[in-house]
N, C-alpha and C positions, 0 to 999 in steps of 0.2 A: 128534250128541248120544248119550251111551250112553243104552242103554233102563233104566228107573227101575225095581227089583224091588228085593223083601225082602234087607235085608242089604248093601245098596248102602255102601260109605261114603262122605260128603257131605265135602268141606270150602269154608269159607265165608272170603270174602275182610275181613279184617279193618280195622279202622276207628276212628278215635278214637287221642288223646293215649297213651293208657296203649299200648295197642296199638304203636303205633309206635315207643316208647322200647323196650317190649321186643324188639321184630322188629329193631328198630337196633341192637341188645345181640348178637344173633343174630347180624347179618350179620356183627359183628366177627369174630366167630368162628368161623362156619360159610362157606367159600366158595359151597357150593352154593347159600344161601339167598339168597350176597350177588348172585349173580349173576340170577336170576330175579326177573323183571318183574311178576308173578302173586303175590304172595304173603298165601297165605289165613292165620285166623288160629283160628277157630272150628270145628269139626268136630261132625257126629253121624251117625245110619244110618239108613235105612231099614226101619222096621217091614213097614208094608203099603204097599198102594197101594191105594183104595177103589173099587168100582165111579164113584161119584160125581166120580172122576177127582181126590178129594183126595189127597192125603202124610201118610201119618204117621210122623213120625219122631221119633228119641229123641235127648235132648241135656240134656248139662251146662250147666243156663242163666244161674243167678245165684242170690247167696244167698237172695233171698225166695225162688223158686221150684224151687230144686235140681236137682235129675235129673228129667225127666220129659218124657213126648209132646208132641208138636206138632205141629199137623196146618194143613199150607199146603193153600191152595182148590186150587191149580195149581202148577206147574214155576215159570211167571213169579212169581206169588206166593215163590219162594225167594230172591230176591236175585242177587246176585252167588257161584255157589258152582261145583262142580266136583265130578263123582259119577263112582265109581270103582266094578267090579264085583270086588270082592277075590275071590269064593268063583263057584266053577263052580255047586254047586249048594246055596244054604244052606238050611237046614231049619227053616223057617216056627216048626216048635214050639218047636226050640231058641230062636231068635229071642227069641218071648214070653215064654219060658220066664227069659232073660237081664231085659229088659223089666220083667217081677211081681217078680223078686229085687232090680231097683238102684231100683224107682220111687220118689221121692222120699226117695232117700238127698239126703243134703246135699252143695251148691256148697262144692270147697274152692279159696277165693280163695287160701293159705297157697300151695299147689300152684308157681305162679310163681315165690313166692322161690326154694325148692327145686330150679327148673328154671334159674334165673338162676344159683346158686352153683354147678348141676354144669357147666354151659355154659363158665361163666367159669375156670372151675376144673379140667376136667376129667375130673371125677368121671363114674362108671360106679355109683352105686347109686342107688336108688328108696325112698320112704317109702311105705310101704304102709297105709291107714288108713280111716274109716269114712265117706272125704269122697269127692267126686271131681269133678275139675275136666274139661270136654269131649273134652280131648286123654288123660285117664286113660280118662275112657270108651270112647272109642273105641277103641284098645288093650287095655284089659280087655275087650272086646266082641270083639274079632277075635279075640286068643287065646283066648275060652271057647268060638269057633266052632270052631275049630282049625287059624288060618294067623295068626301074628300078628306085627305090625308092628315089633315092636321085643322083644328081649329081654325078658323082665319084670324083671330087674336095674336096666335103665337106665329113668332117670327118663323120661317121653312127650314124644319132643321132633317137636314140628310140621315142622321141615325133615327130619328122618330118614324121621316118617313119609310123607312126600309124596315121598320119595325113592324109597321102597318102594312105594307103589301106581303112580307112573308107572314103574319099571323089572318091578315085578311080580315081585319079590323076596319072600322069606318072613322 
């Protein structure tokens, strides 16, 4: 099990109808995606870790409740997920500093189509705007630490970036 610290990135294995039509969408067209057994669907990071032995972490969650914390009791308490240590050494301040700037910005559900048409299509650009969907955050998140997942050109595509945290690519 990697050890749990600030700045971790989480991805979580995804679930449900919608979920699946679009990960089906993927596979078409991404071999890497089509081939692996594991595939997560939800992502967020690692704030702290609490004496209390709680989690707090940050995630794009859904439209009522947008960008914000979430603090599991424990590791089990997380589900099905898979935590990567992107950064040697990340900077606690920077972190929260990321954290106070995006909290309760708004869920953009919009996000998908846009990941659907460059997927299917090809495309190589990104909408940039005052929304953000888990997989935007997390890639906005790494690159304001300073290693980041994907271009910021290219729209935040979940098989790329799981491509780059297990090869340890920048």
């Amino acid at each position: 099990m990697t050890e749990i610290k600030p700045g971790a990135n989480i991805l979580w294995k995804g679930d449900g109808n919608f979920t699946a039509l679009l990960s089906g969408i993927l596979a078409l067209k991404d071999k890497s995606w089509q081939l692996r057994s594991w595939r997560p669907w939800h992502t967020g990071f690692i704030v702290k870790v609490l004496d209390t032995g709680e989690i707090v972490t940050f995630q794009a969650v859904n439209l009522k409740e947008g960008v914000c914390a979430v603090t599991y009791g424990s590791v089990e308490d997380m589900g099905d997920y898979r935590m990567y240590n992107w950064f040697d050494n990340p900077d606690q301040a920077a972190i929260e500093r990321y954290v106070e700037a995006r909290n309760g910005m708004p869920y953009d559900a919009l996000a998908y189509f846009w990941v659907i048409i460059t997927v299917l299509f090809n495309w190589h650009w990104s909408i940039s705007d005052k929304r953000l969907m888990c997989w935007e955050n997390l890639s906005d998140f790494d690159r304001y630490m300073g290693k980041e997942l994907q271009p910021c050109w290219d729209e935040p595509l979940i098989s790329k970036m799981m491509n780059a945290l297990e090869n340890g690519n920048e």
